[in-house]
C-alpha positions as CSV (number, residue, x, y, z in Angstrom):
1,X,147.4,67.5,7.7
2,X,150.7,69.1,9.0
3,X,150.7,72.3,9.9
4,X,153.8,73.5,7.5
5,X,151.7,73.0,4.3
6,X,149.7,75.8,2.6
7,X,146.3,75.3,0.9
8,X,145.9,75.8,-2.6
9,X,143.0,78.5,-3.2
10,X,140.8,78.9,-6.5
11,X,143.1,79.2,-9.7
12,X,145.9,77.8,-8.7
13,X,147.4,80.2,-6.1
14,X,149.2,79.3,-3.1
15,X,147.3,81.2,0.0
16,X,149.8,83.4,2.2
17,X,151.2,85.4,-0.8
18,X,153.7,86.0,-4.2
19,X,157.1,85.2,-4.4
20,X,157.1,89.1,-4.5
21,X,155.9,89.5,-1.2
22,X,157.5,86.7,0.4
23,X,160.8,88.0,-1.2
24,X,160.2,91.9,0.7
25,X,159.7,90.1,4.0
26,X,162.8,88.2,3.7
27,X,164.7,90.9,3.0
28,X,163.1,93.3,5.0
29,X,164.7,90.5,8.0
30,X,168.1,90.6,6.5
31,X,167.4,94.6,6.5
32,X,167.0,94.6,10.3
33,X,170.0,92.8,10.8
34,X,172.3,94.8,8.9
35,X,170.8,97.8,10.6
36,X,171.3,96.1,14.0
37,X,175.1,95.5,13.1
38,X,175.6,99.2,11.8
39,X,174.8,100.4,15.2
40,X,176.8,97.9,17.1
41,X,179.1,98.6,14.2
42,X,179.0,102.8,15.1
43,X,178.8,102.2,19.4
44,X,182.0,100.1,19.0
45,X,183.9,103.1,16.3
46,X,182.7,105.7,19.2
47,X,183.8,104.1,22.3
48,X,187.3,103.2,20.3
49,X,187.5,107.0,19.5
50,X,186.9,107.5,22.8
51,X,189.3,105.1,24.4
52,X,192.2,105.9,22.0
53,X,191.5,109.8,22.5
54,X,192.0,109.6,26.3
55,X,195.3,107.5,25.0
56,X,196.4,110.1,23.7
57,X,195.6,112.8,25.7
58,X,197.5,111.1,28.5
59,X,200.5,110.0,26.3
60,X,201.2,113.5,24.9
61,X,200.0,116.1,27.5
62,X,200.6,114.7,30.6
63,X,203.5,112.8,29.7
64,X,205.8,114.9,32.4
65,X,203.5,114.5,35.1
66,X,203.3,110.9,34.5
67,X,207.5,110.3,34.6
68,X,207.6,112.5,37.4
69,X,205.0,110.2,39.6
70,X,206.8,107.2,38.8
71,X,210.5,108.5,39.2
72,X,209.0,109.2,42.7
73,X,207.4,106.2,43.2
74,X,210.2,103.9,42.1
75,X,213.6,105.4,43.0
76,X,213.8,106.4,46.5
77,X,216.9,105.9,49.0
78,X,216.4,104.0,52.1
79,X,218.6,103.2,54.3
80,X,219.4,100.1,55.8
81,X,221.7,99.5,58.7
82,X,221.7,96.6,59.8
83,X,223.1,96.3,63.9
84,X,225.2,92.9,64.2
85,X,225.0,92.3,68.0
86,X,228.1,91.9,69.7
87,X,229.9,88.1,70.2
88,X,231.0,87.2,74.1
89,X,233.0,84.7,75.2
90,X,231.8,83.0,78.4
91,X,233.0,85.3,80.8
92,X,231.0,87.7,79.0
93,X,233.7,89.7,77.5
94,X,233.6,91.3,74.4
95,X,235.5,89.5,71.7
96,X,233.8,91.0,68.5
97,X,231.8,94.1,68.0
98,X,230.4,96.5,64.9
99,X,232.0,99.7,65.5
100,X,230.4,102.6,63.3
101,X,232.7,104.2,60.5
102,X,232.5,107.0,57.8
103,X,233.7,106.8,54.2
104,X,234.2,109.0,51.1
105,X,233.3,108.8,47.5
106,X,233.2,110.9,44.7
107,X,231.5,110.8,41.3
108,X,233.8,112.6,39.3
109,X,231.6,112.9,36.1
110,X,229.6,115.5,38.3
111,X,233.0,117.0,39.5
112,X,233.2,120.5,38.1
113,X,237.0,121.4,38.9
114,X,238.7,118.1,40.0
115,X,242.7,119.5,40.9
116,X,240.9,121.6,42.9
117,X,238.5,119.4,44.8
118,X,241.8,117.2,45.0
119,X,243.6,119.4,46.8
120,X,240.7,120.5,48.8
121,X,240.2,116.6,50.1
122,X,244.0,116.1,50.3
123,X,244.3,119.0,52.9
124,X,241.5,117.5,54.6
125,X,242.2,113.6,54.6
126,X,246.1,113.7,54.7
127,X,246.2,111.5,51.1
128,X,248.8,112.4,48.7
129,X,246.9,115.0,46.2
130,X,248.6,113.0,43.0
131,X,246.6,109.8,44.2
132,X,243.2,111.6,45.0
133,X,243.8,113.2,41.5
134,X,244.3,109.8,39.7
135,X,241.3,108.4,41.5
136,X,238.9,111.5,40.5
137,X,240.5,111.4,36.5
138,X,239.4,107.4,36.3
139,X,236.7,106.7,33.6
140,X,235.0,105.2,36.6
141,X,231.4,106.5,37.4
142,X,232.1,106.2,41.2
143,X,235.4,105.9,43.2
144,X,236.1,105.5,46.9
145,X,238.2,108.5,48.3
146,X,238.5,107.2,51.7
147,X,237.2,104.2,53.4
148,X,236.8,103.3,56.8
149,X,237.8,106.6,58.7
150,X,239.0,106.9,62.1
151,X,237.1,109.2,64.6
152,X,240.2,111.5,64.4
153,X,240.1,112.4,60.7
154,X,236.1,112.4,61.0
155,X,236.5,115.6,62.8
156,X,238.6,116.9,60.9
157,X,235.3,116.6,58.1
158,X,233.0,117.7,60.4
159,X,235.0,121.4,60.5
């Protein structure tokens, strides 16, 4: 006889229980589950809480901190000047050579007074102060003042 079948006992009853019964331990499975998935249910709400919290936290309170790190980490000047070596004929003279030069530029949108810081550069670089004027009143963001200076008007800087 296979062992899924149930034997019928004296009046008609099946052995192993009522419907009532067999009913309660069903549900009292389908109970456990729904329990089960509560928790998981309340773990997963708390560690989203969590996680959206620290969010938060780091989004509104340290928000300054955070901009300041990365404007530091991300815009930084470094200089790179590259040294062309020189070109010789074949009697080993010189026929091309970098020579080291200074220039000038201005920003006039953080120019305060610009006449005056014309006619402070004009003194200085021996340019006409109408043309240093027109270059510092352009809607440009950056202008070259002078370009490629000679040693002579260098010093003339450095005073």
């Amino acid at each position: 006889m296979p062992a899924n079948r149930v034997h019928a006992a004296a009046g008609g009853r099946i052995a192993g229980g009522s419907d009532r019964n067999r009913r309660a331990v069903e549900l009292s499975g389908v109970g456990k589950i729904v329990n089960r998935l509560l928790i998981v249910a309340c773990l997963a709400l708390l560690w989203m809480t969590a996680v959206f919290g620290r969010l938060g936290y780091l989004q509104l309170f340290l928000h300054s901190e955070f901009m300041a790190r990365a404007q530091r980490q991300q815009q930084r000047v470094i200089e790179i000047t590259p040294k062309r070596g020189a070109i010789y004929d074949r009697n080993m003279h010189p026929l091309a050579m970098s020579i080291p030069v200074d220039s000038a530029f201005a920003v006039p949108a953080e120019l305060g007074d610009q006449q005056l810081a014309a006619r402070l550069l004009a003194g200085v670089l021996g340019i006409p102060r109408e043309v240093l004027e027109a270059r510092l009143e352009s809607s440009r963001s950056f202008v070259w003042i002078a370009r490629s200076c000679r040693p002579k008007r260098k010093k003339r800087w450095r005073r």
